[in-house]
C-alpha positions as CSV (number, residue, x, y, z in Angstrom):
1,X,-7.5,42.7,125.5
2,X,-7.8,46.2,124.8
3,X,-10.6,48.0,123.9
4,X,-10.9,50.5,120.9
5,X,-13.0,53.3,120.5
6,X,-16.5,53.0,118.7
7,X,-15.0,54.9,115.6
8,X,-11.9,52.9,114.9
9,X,-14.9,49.8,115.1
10,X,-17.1,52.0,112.4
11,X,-13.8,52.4,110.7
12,X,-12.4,49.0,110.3
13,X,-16.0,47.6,109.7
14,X,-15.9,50.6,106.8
15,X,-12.4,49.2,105.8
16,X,-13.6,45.8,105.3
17,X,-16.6,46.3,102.8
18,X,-14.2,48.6,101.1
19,X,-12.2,45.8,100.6
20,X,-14.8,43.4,99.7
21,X,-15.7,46.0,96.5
22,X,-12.1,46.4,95.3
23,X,-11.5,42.8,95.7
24,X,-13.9,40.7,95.4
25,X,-15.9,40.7,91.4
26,X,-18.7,39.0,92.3
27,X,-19.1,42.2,95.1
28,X,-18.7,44.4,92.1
29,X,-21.5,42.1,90.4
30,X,-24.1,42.4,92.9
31,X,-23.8,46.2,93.3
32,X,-23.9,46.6,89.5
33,X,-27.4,44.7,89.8
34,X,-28.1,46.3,92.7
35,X,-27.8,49.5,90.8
36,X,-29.8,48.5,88.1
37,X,-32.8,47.5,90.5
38,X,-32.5,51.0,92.4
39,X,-32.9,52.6,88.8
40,X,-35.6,50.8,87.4
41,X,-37.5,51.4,90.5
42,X,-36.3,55.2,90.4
43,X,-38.4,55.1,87.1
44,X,-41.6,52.8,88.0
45,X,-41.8,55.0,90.8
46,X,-41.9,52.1,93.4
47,X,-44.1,52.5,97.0
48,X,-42.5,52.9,100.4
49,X,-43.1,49.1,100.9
50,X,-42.1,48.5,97.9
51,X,-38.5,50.7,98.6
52,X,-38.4,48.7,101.8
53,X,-38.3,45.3,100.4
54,X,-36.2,45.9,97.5
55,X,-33.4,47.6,100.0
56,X,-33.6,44.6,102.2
57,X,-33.2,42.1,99.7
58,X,-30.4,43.9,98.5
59,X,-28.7,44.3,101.6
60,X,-29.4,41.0,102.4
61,X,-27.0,39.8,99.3
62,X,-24.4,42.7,100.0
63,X,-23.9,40.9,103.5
64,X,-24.1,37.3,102.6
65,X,-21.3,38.6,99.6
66,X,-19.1,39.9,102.6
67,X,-19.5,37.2,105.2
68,X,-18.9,34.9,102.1
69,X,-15.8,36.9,101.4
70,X,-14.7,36.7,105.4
71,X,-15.2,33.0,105.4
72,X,-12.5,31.8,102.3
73,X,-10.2,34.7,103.5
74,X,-10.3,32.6,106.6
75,X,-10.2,29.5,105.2
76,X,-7.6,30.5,102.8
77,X,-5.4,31.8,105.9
78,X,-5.9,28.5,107.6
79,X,-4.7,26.6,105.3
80,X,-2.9,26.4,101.9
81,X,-3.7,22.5,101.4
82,X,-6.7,20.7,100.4
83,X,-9.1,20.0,103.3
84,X,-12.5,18.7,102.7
85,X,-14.1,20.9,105.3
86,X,-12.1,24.1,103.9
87,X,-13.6,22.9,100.9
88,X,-17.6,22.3,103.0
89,X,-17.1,25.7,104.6
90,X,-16.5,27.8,101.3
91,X,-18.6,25.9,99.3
92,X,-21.4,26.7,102.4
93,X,-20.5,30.4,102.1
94,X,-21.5,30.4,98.6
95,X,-24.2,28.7,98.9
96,X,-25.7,31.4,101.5
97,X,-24.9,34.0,98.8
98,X,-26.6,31.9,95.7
99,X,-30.2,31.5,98.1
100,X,-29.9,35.5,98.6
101,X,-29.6,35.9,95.2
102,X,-32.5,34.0,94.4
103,X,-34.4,35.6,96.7
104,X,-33.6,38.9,95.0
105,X,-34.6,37.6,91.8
106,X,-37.8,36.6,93.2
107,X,-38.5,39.6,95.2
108,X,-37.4,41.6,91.9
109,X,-40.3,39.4,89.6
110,X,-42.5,40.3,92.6
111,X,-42.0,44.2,92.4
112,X,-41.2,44.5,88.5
113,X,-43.0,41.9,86.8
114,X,-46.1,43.2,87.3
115,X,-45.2,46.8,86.4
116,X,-43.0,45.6,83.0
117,X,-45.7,43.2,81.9
């Protein structure tokens, strides 16, 4: 197998969560609330910890959204019939994304709540 260079990796790595943002709506979702989070902290003026756990948890949706994304494109390019484990595998995938966005609601009451209350 041959080996490519460390900046055709960054660049198809680069290519792929390009993809998932043109692509995929609930990508272009999350980054819209991702936005709004990064804003509202801009104006409460959030600590470094603070900064650093909001990042994290919204990282940590942006990557479930993508590995999400890589699983039914896989699925989907497996097979074009109903399988139940096609079905179990996608329906995981989602799953991982709806806990990570829970978590970021939580982590948002966490940091905002006390601030907006």
């Amino acid at each position: 197998m041959k080996k490519h260079s460390l900046v055709q990796s960054f660049a198809w790595a680069w290519e792929g969560v390009i993809y998932a943002i043109a692509q995929e709506r609930n990508m272009k979702i999350h980054l819209t609330a991702a936005l709004g989070a990064v804003l509202v902290g801009v104006w409460l003026g959030l600590t470094r910890l603070e900064w650093g756990m909001l990042l994290l948890t919204i990282f940590f949706v942006l990557v479930a959204e993508v590995i999400n994304t890589a699983v039914e494109k896989t699925v989907d390019m497996i097979t074009t019939n109903y399988h139940p484990l096609a079905r179990v595998a996608k329906n995981v995938a989602a799953g991982a994304v709806l806990l990570s966005a829970i978590n970021a609601v939580i982590i948002g009451l966490l940091i905002f709540g006390p601030r907006l209350w």
